[in-house]
Phi, psi and omega in degrees: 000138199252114171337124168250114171296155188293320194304338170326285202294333150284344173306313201263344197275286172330304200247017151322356189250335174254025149250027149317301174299356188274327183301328185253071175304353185271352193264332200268309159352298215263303166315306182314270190341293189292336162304308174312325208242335129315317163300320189291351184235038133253347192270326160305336176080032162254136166250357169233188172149161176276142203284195209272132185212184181074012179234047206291331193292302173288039185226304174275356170286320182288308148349294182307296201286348187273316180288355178278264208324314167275014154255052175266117144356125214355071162284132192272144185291002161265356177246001172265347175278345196284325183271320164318305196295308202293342175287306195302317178290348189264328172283328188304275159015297189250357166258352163276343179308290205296346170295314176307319204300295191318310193307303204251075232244305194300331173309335163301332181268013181271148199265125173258102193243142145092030212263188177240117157229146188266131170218185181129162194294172194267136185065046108251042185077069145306298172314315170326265194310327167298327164285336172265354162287304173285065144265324194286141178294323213258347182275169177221111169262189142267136161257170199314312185313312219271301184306310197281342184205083169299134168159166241269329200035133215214324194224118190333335170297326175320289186283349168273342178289344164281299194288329165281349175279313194285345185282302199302322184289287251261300179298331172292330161309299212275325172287341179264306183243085185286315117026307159268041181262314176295325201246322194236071197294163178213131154240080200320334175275357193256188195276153198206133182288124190289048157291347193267344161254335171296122176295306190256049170277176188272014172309342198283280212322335203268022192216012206170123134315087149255080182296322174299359188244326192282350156290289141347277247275331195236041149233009185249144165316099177282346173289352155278325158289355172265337176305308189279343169268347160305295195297356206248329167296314183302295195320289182312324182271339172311115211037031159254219195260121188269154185206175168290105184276153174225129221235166172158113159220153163294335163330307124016303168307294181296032200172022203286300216286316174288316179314310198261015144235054189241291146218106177309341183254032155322143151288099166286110170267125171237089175293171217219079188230146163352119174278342156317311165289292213309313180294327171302297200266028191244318170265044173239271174357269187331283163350297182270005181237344181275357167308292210311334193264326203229135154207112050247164124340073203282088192320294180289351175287349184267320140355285169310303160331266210269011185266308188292306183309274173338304225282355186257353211270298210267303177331312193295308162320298198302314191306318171310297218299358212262305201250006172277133147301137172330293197286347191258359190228130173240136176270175188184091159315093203342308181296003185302285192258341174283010219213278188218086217252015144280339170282311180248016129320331174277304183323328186285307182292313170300332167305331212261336194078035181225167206234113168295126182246176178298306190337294155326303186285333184308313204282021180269339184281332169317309205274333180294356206228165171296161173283142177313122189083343180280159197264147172293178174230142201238120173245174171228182166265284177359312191280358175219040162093314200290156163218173194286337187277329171302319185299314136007318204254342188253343175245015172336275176292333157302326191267018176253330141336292176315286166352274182306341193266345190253006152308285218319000000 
């Protein structure tokens, strides 16, 4: 049985009267939608204007994923405010996106060239491999702040008002879920895998069952959402300083063929671990963050869930992986950096074509080390219906890969 915290149980005691509203999800929709298009035009220093409209496709793909959502099996009344804030922020989002571009025309021309993104199945030091990339002075990552509310920030109020909403998230999190501060820490000022600006990534499923929208979710064209995770980039680089973006979700994995032609001249680091652990210790992750939303906790059903999901994530991946150039793709092995990541940090920087310095290396032990006070983390396979010859049997090829990448 999975802890439920008192601050929870108070949490869901509270906003219990207002989940009520989950019976019309198209109405409380149409409320999100009409908020979104208030906030960009207070944050423009408007008070009238037209609401966010000419963008219907991305607008009813949220619609669709907000009524999937509210018939997700024991959603709690706090994991039904959670899916409103996660619908609002991505229309609020996109409608400021598309306000800047009119305002701002040159943003569409800002050159995204060359970036890096880190990928691989979740929980084999992505986060790691990601942190030790962005160290280099000559790298750029978004940091969490940036990803939850994109956009020019112009003036210090602005930007301190992104950065206290993302502190409010982060705390909200670590108060709901103390536990995932040990396995997956956020920081609102640090760097964050931009899953957090892809509109239709599988963040709902880690927070809810919803087989009609994860149904949706593996029949779609993903190139239009890379297009908006470009433009969520252009936007953070518009009149600053061009650097090398370093980029990174595992999520990714499953959508390798649209990433890349969105930018083809990506670098793919595709990291590397057992899949056995990783399904261990991924539905532990999953576990503790679907409490806050769903009760009960269905252990095996997150076994399943996400047994399928990787395992159709790494076909696909694999299938990608076919038609990348050679000089555009670095294996990057658990033991690099899970082992030892003053030894294999620099091989990580040299593989990237980029040059590890002291600088760099002084600064490693910060991004290398656990967060202060935190507990190790323990999984089981076992605890979620899975065992090793299935898992095994769904990564065949993948652990034949593996195989070769820990050879080279």
């Amino acid at each position: 049985m999975t802890t439920v915290p008192l601050p929870l149980t108070l949490a869901n005691a509270l906003v219990r009267p207002m989940a009520r509203s989950r019976r019309d999800p198209d109405q409380v929709f149409d409320r999100l939608l009409a908020e979104a298009g208030r906030a960009v035009r207070k944050e423009a220093g408007r008070t009238l204007g037209d609401e966010p409209g000419g963008d219907e496709e991305f607008t009813e793909g949220f619609r669709l994923l907000l009524r999937h959502w509210a018939g997700a099996e024991g959603l709690t009344p706090v994991g039904w405010q959670s899916a409103q804030v996660h619908v609002r922020r991505h229309l609020t989002n996109r409608a400021r996106l598309r306000r800047l571009v009119a305002e701002h025309p040159a943003i569409e021309r800002e050159p995204v060239e060359r970036p890096v993104f880190v990928v691989g199945l979740p929980r084999t030091a992505t986060t790691l491999t990601h942190g030790v990339l962005s160290l280099a002075a000559e790298h750029r990552s978004p940091l969490l702040w940036e990803l939850l509310t994109p956009g020019l920030h112009t003036t210090p109020v602005q930007q301190r008002r992104a950065i206290a909403s993302a502190r409010r998230m982060v705390q909200g999190t670590n108060l709901f879920v103390p536990r995932f501060r040990d396995i997956h820490p956020m920081a609102a000022e640090g760097p964050e895998e931009c899953t957090f600006a892809l509109p239709h990534a599988l963040m709902p499923l880690s927070q809810a069952r919803i087989p009609a929208y994860q149904e949706w979710h593996c029949g779609r064209d993903f190139t239009d959402d890379y297009r908006h995770l470009r433009r969520v980039f252009q936007v953070l680089q518009y009149g600053r300083e061009r650097r090398c973006w370093i980029l990174k979700s595992p999520m990714h994995l499953e959508n390798l063929d649209a990433l890349l032609r969105v930018f083809p001249d990506a670098t793919i680091v595709w990291t590397h671990r057992d899949p056995v652990t990783v399904l261990a210790s991924f539905c532990s992750l999953i576990e503790h963050g679907m409490a806050v939303s769903t009760h009960p906790v269905d252990l095996p059903g997150i076994g399943a869930t996400w047994l399928e999901l990787l395992g159709r994530a790494m076909r696909r991946a694999l299938a990608a992986r076919a038609a990348i150039p050679p000089e555009q793709l670095v294996d990057v092995p658990y033991s690099w950096l899970g082992t030892d990541p003053a030894a294999g940090a620099p091989k990580l920087y040299a593989a990237v074509g980029a040059r590890w310095t002291d600088a760099d290396a002084a600064r490693l032990p910060e991004v290398a080390a656990r967060p202060k006070g935190s507990r190790p983390h323990r999984y089981e396979l076992a605890r979620y219906g899975l065992d090793r010859a299935g898992v095994e049997s769904v990564f065949a090829d993948y652990n034949a890969l593996r195989a070769e990448v820990d050879r080279a």
